[in-house]
N, C-alpha and C positions, 0 to 999 in steps of 0.2 A: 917108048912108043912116041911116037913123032905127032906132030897138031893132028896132020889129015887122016894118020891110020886110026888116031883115037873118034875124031870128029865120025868115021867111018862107024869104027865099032859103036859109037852110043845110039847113033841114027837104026843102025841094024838093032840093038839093044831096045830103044826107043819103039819100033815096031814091033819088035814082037809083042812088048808088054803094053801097051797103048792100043794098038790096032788090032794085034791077036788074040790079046789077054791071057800070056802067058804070064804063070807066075814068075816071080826072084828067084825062086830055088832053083823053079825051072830050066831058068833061061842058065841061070849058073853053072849046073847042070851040063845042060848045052855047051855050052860055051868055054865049059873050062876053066870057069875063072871062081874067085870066090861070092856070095851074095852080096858083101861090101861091096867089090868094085861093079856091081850091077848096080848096087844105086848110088855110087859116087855117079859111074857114068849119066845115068840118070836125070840125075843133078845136073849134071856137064852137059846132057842135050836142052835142060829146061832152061840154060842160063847164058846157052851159046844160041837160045831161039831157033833151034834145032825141031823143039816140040815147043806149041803155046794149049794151054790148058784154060777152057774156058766153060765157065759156070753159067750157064741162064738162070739171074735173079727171080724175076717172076716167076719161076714154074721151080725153083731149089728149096728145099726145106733144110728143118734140122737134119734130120736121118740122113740125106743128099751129104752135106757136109761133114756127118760123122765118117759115110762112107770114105769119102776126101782123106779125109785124116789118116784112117785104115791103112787105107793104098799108100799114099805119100809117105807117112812116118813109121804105120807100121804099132799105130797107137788104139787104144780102145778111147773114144772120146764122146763126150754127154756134151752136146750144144744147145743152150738153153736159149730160148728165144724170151724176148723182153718188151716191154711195151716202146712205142716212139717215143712219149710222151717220161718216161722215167728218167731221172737223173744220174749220176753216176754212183751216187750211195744207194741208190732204189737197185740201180744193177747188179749191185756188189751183193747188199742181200738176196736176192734171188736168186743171183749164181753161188752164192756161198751155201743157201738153204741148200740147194740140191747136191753140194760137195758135199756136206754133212750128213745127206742121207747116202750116199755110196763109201761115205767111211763106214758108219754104220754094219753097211751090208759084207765089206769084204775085211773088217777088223772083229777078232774074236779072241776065242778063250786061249792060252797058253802060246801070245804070237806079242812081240813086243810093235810098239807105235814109235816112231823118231817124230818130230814138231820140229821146226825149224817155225821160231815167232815172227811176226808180220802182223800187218794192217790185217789184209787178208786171214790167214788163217786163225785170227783172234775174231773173224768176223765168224768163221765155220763153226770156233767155239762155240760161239754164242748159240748156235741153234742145234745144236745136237740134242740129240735125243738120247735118254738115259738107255744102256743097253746093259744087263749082267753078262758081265765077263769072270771066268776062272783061268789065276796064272798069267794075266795078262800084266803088260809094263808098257811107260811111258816115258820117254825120253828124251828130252832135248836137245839138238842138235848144232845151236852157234849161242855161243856167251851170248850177255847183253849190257855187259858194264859197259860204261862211257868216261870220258874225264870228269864230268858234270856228276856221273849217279852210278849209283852200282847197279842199275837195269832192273831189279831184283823184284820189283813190284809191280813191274810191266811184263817180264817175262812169264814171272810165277802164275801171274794172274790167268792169261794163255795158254802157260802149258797147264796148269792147277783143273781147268776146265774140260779137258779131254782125260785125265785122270776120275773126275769126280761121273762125268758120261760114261766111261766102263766098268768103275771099280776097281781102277787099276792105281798101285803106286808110280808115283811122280819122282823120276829122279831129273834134278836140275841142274844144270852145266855152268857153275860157279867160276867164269875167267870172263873175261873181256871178249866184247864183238869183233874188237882190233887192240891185239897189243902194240906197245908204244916201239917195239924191237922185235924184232924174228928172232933173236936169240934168246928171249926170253921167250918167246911162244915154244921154242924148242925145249928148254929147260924146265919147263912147265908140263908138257908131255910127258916127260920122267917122273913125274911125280906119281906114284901107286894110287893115288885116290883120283887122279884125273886119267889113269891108263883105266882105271876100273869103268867110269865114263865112257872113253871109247871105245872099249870093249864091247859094253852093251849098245853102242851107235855102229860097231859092226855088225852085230846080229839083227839088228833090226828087220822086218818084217817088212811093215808099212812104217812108208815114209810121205808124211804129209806138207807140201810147199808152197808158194808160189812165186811168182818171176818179180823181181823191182826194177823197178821205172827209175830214170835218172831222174826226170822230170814229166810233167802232165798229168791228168787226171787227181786220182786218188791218190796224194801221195803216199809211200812207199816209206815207211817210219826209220827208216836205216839212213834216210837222206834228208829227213827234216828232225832227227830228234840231238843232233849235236855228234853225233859219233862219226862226223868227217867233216876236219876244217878247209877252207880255201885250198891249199899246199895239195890236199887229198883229190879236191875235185879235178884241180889242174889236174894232178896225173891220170888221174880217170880219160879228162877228154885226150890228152897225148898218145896214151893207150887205145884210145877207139873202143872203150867200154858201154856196154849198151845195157847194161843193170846186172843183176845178181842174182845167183840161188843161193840161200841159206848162206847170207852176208859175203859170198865168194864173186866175185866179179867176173863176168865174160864179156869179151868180144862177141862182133857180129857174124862170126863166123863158128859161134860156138867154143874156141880157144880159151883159157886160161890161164894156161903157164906164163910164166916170165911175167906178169902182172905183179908190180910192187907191192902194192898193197896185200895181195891173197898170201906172202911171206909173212903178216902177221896177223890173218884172219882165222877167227878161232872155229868156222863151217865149215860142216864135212863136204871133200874136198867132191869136186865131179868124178874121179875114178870112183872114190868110194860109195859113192849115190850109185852112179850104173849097177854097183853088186847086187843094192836092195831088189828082192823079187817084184813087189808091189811099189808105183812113184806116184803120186798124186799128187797133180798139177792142178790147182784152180786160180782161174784167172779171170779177172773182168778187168773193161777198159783199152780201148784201143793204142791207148800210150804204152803198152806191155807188149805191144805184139812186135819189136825188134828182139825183146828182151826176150818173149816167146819161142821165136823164133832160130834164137841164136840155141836155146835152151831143146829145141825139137834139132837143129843139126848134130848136137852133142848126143843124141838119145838116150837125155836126163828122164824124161818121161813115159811113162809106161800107161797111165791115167790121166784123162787131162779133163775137164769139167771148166768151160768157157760160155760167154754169153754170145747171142748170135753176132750182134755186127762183129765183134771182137776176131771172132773166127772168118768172118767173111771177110774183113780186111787182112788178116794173114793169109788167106787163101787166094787174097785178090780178086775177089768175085765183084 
C-alpha cells in the first residue's frame, strides 16, 4: 500500500468511526480488512494529524475519560480523581486503595492471582481487604535477587499480603530480577522446580501490575534498589527504553524484543501477559504515562485503575 492510498484509507476509516460511530468490527467488516489494521490505521490517521481528538477540561469528568479509554484501547478503566492539593504518595494511596477493591471484586475461589512486586502493587497490598477464597493461589511473577540481597524479604513481604487477603497459598519465584547471563536464565528454566513456577504463571487468571518509570515521581523500586548498574542504564537509554512491566523492559512504541537486557530478565515475558484473561494495570503519577502508554500499544492491559491528571496527560486533554 503506497503513503496516499493508506493516508486515504485511514481518513475514510477515521470517518466512519469518529464522525459516524461505527464500530471496529464494523468497519472491518466493511472494509475487508482485519480489526487490527482498523486501529493501526487509526493510529495512523491520529499521528499523521489526519484526526485531532480533543477533550474539553472544564465540562470532562472521570466517566468522560473512562469512556476515552473504552474507545482508544479498547480497556475497562477506573479514573480516580484526586485532590490538587495531594502529593505524590497521597495519590498513590488513593489510587492504589481503589485497585485493591476491584481486585477484590473480580479475584475469587478456584482462579489463581500472578503479582509481579513493585512500589505500587506493594502499596495495593497494603489496603486490601480480607476476602475468603476457596482453591485459590498466588503467584509471583519476576525473581527479586540482586547482587547486593537475595530480594526475599521485599518480595515475600508483597506477595505474602495478597496470599494472607484471600486465604490463598503463596508460591514464590526463587531466581534473580536479572540474571548475570541469558544462558544461565535458560538453564535455569530446565530446572523442574522452576518449570513447575511457570507452569502456574501460565494459568494465571488475574494478573496484577504496574508500569516503571525510568525516572520521576515515585520511584519505581527496580531502578533505585541496586538491580541495575551504570553499564545497564546506558543500554537502557541506547535502546529508547521508556520503563517496564514486571522487570521487562519496553520501548516507546510498545516493542520489546532485541532489548539486551530482557535475555536475562526473569518476568513474564509481554506475549505471555497478553494470554492472561484478566490484566490489571494500576498506575499513579504522570512520570508513568510514556511507560503507560507504550504498555496500552502492546495491549498488555485489560484493567487499568489510574488517577485523573495521570490519565488526562496521556490522553492529552
Amino acid at each position: 500500500m503506497v503513503a496516499e492510498n493508506k493516508a486515504q484509507q485511514a481518513l475514510r476509516i477515521a470517518h466512519l468511526y469518529y464522525v459516524q460511530g461505527v464500530t471496529m468490527e464494523a468497519i472491518a467488516r466493511q472494509m475487508r480488512v482485519s480489526r487490527s489494521t482498523v486501529s493501526r490505521l487509526l493510529k495512523y490517521a491520529r499521528d499523521a494529524k489526519l484526526v485531532e481528538i480533543t477533550l474539553n477540561v472544564p465540562h470532562s469528568t472521570e466517566k468522560d475519560l473512562e469512556k476515552v479509554f473504552r474507545r482508544e484501547f479498547g480497556i475497562s478503566a477506573q479514573v480516580v480523581p484526586v485532590a490538587d492539593s495531594s502529593n505524590e504518595l497521597e495519590r498513590l494511596e488513593t489510587v492504589t486503595a481503589r485497585g485493591a477493591k476491584l481486585l477484590g471484586q473480580i479475584f475469587g475461589g478456584n482462579m489463581t492471582l500472578g503479582i509481579a512486586w513493585g512500589t505500587t502493587t506493594a502499596a495495593v497490598g497494603r489496603q486490601l481487604v480480607h476476602k475468603v477464597t476457596r482453591g485459590a493461589n498466588v503467584v509471583q511473577l519476576n525473581g527479586a535477587a540482586n547482587p547486593s540481597t537475595t530480594g526475599i524479604g521485599y518480595a515475600a513481604d508483597v506477595i505474602s499480603r495478597f496470599g494472607a487477603a484471600f486465604d490463598a497459598p503463596v508460591q514464590h519465584f526463587p531466581v534473580p530480577a536479572f540474571f548475570d547471563y541469558a544462558a544461565t536464565r535458560k538453564a535455569m528454566w530446565q530446572e523442574r522446580s522452576i518449570k513447575r513456577i511457570l507452569r502456574m504463571q501460565r494459568n494465571v487468571d488475574v494478573a496484577l501490575f504496574s508500569v516503571g518509570a525510568v525516572a520521576g515521581g515515585v520511584p519505581s523500586h527496580v531502578y533505585t534498589a541496586g538491580y541495575l548498574d551504570d553499564a545497564d542504564f546506558r543500554s537502557l537509554r541506547t535502546e529508547g527504553v521508556v520503563g517496564d512491566i514486571n522487570t521487562v523492559f519496553i520501548r516507546a512504541d510498545g516493542s520489546h524484543h532485541d532489548i539486551p537486557l530482557n535475555q536475562r530478565a526473569s518476568g513474564i515475558p509481554p506475549d505471555e501477559l497478553r494470554r492472561i484473561h484478566r490484566r490489571l494495570c494500576v498506575v499513579s503519577g504522570e512520570n508513568k504515562v510514556p511507560a503507560l502508554r507504550a504498555a496500552l500499544a502492546s495491549h498488555l492491559v485489560t484493567d487499568l485503575v489510574i488517577d485523573e491528571p495521570t490519565a488526562s496527560s496521556l490522553l492529552e486533554v
